[in-house]
DOLUM-967027 format. One line per 3 residues: number of its first residue (from 1); for each residue y, z, x of C-alpha. Coordinates in steps of 0.02 Angstrom, whole numbers. Example, Ala and Ser with C-alpha at 12.3 -4.5 7.8 and 13.67 -1.06 7.14 Angstrom:
% DOLUM-967027
1) -225,390,615 ~ -53,357,684 .
***
This chain:
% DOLUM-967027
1) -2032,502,-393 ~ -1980,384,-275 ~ -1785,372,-238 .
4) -1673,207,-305 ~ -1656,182,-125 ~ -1853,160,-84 .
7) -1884,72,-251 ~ -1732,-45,-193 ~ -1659,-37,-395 .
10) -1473,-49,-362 ~ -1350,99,-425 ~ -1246,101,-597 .
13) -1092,25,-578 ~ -972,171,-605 ~ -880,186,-765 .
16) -698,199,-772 ~ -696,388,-835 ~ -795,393,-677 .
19) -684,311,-584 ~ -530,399,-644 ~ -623,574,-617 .
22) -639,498,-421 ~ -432,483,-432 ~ -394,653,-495 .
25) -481,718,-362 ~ -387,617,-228 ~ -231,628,-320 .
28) -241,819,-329 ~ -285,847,-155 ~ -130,757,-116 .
31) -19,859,-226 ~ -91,1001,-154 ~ -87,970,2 .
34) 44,1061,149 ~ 205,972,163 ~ 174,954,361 .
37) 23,866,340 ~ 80,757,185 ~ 233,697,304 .
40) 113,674,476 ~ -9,570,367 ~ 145,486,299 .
43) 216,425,466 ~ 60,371,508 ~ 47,267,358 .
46) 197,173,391 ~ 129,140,556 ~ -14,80,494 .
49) 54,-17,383 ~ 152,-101,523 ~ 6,-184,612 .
52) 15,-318,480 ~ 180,-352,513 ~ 155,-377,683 .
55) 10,-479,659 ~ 113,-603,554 ~ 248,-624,676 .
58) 112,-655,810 ~ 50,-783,711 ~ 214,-864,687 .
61) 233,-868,876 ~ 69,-946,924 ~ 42,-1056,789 .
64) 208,-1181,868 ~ 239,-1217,690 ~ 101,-1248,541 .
67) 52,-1393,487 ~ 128,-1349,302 ~ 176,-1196,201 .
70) 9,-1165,134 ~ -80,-1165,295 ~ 60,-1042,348 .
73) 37,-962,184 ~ -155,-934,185 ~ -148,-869,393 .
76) -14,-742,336 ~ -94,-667,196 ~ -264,-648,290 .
79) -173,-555,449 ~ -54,-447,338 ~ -224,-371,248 .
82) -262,-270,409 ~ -143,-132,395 ~ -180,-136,205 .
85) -357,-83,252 ~ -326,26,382 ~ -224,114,285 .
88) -323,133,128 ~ -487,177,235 ~ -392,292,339 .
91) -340,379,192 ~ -177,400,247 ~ -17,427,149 .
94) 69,258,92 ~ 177,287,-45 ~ 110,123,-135 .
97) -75,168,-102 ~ -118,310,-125 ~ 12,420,-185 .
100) 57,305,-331 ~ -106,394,-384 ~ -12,568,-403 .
103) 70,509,-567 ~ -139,507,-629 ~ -130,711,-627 .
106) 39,707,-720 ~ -13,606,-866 ~ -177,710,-878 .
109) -59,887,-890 ~ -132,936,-705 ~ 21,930,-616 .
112) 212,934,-635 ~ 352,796,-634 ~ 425,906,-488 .
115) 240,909,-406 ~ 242,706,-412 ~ 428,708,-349 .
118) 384,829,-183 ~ 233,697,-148 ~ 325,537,-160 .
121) 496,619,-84 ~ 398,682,81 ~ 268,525,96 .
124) 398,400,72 ~ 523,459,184 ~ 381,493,308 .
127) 336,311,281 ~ 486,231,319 ~ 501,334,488 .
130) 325,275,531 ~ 394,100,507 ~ 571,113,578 .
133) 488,166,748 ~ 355,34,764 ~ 467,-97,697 .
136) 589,-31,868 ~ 436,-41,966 ~ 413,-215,902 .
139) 579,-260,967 ~ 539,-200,1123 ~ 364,-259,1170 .
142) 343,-405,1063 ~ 469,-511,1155 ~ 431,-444,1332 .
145) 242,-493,1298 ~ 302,-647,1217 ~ 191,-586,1069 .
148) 325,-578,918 ~ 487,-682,953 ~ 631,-663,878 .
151) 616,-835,788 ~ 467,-749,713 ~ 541,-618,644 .
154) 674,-720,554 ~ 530,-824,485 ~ 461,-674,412 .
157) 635,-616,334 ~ 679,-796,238 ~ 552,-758,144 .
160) 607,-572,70 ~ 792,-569,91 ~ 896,-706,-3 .
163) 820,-667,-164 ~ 917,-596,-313 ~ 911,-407,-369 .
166) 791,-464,-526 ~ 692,-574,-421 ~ 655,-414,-283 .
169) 600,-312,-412 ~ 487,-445,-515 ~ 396,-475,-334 .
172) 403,-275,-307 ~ 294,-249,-481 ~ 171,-357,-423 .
175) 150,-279,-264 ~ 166,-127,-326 ~ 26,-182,-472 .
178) -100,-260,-324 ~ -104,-94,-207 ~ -105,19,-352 .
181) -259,-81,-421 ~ -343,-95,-231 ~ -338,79,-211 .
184) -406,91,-410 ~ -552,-27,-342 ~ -573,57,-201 .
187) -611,214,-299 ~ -784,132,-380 ~ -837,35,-203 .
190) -1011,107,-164 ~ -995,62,37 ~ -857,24,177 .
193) -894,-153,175 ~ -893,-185,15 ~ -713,-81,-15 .
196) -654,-179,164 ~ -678,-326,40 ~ -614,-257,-88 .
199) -430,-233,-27 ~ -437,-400,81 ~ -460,-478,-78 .
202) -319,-399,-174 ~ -186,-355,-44 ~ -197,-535,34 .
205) -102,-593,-106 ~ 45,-490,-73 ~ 38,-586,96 .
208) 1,-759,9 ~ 167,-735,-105 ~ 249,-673,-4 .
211) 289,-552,-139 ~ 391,-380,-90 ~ 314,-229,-8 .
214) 444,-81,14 ~ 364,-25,198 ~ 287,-183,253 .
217) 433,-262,222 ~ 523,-139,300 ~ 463,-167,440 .
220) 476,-325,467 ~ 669,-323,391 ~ 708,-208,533 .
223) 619,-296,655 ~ 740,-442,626 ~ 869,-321,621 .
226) 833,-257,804 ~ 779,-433,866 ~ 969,-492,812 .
229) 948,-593,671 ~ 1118,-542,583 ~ 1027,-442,454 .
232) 1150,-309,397 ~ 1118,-147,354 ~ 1175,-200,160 .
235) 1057,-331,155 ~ 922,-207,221 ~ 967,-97,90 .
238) 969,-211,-72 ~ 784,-265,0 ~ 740,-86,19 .
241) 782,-11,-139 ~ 752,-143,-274 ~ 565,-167,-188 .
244) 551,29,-210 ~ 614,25,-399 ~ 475,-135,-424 .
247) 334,-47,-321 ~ 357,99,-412 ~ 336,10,-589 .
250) 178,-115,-546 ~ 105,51,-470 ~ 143,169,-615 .
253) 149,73,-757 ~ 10,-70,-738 ~ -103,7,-645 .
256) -99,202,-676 ~ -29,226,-865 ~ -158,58,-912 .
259) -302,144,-825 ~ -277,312,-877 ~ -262,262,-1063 .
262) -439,132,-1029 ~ -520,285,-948 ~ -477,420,-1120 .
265) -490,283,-1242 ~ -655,367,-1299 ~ -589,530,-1297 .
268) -448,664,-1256 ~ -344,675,-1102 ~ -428,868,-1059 .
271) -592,789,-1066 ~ -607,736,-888 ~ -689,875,-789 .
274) -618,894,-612 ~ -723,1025,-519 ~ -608,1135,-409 .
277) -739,1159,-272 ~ -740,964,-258 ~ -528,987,-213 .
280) -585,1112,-67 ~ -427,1154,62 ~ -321,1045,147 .
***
């Protein structure tokens, strides 16, 4: 019988139990995994990450000024989408990406509250070294190479920092909600391009808002901060941790409690099969 390939009939869309079986896995392998390699793939998330951050201050600097806010907008959000992808397609460790997905084995009675805390714990604080350093790197290079200018980088700030507590975290949900559902759509994309798409589509709104990203936006904080933009180290701090608090809500809440519950709706939690040969060693 000839293959759905030769006959060119296109695949089944995945269902969502087959989708959230896809996550388990993932999400379990993560749990699972050493804490060394959790915390290298973490720093190398948060570098990752960083490459959209220094795209948008490059785009500041050569653009001489856009012609209006949308323009400057709509060129932001399509740069900042880069590290989103890399990232994601990597598979590294970004603690809004992928390891927002450990709360999926929790839910489902796989996995422990103090499992979930060790993942986020060593992926976030791997995270924000991966973005302290290139953000110093930025501070370095991107002037000497005229590339990312400190006028950039305060451009990039007025956007995140004089914002109320309740406002941070409203912009920090949706964040949070938009990777936690790319990564979600990622799960059911059948090819590379089509999952590239996929996250350009969804994480170039957190670029169009802008709306708050705990390590993207930590990197380009800090990049003011070493550029010399007067951004304090309490200013830095209110961004950091009421983006965290919203991140991890939009993440948790609207994208993995919702999903989970769509994905058992027709039957019990224990009823997803996860085959432990498919976790293999990390």
């Amino acid at each position: 019988m000839a293959s759905k390939e030769e006959t060119g009939t296109p695949e089944p869309t995945l269902g969502v139990r087959q989708i959230l079986q896809r996550e388990l896995v993932i999400a379990l392998k993560q749990i699972r995994r050493p804490a060394s390699g959790l915390f290298i793939a973490g720093v190398a998330a948060g570098i990752n990450v960083s490459v959209g951050a220094l795209l948008m201050g490059m785009a500041v600097t050569f653009s001489g000024g856009f012609s209006s806010p949308l323009i400057q907008r709509f060129v932001l959000a399509n740069v900042a989408t880069v590290g989103f992808i890399v990232v994601i397609i990597g598979q590294t460790e970004l603690f809004t990406a992928h390891v927002m997905l450990g709360v999926l084995p929790v839910i489902d009675r796989r996995a422990s509250l103090g499992d979930l805390g060790r993942l986020w714990g060593i992926v976030y604080v791997a995270n924000l070294l991966g973005c302290t350093g290139f953000a110093g790197f930025i501070a370095i290079a991107g002037p000497a190479l005229g590339i990312f200018t400190p006028a950039a980088a305060n451009t990039l700030v007025s956007a995140l920092l004089p914002l109320s507590w309740w406002a941070i975290v409203l912009s920090g949900i949706i964040a949070g909600w938009l990777m936690g559902l790319a990564t979600w759509l990622v799960a059911a994309g059948r090819d590379t391009a089509g999952q590239v798409l996929l996250i350009w589509m969804i994480t170039g709104i957190i670029g169009f808002g802008p709306f708050h990203h705990a390590l993207l936006g930590t990197t380009e904080v800090l990049s003011a901060m070493f550029l010399g933009q007067g951004i304090t180290l309490g200013e830095f701090g209110h961004f950091l941790v009421w983006t965290t608090i919203g991140n991890a809500v939009g993440g948790t809440v609207f994208v993995a409690l919702l999903n989970y519950g769509q994905a058992i709706k027709a039957g019990d939690p224990g009823d997803i099969e996860v085959d432990p040969e498919s976790l293999g060693k990390s």
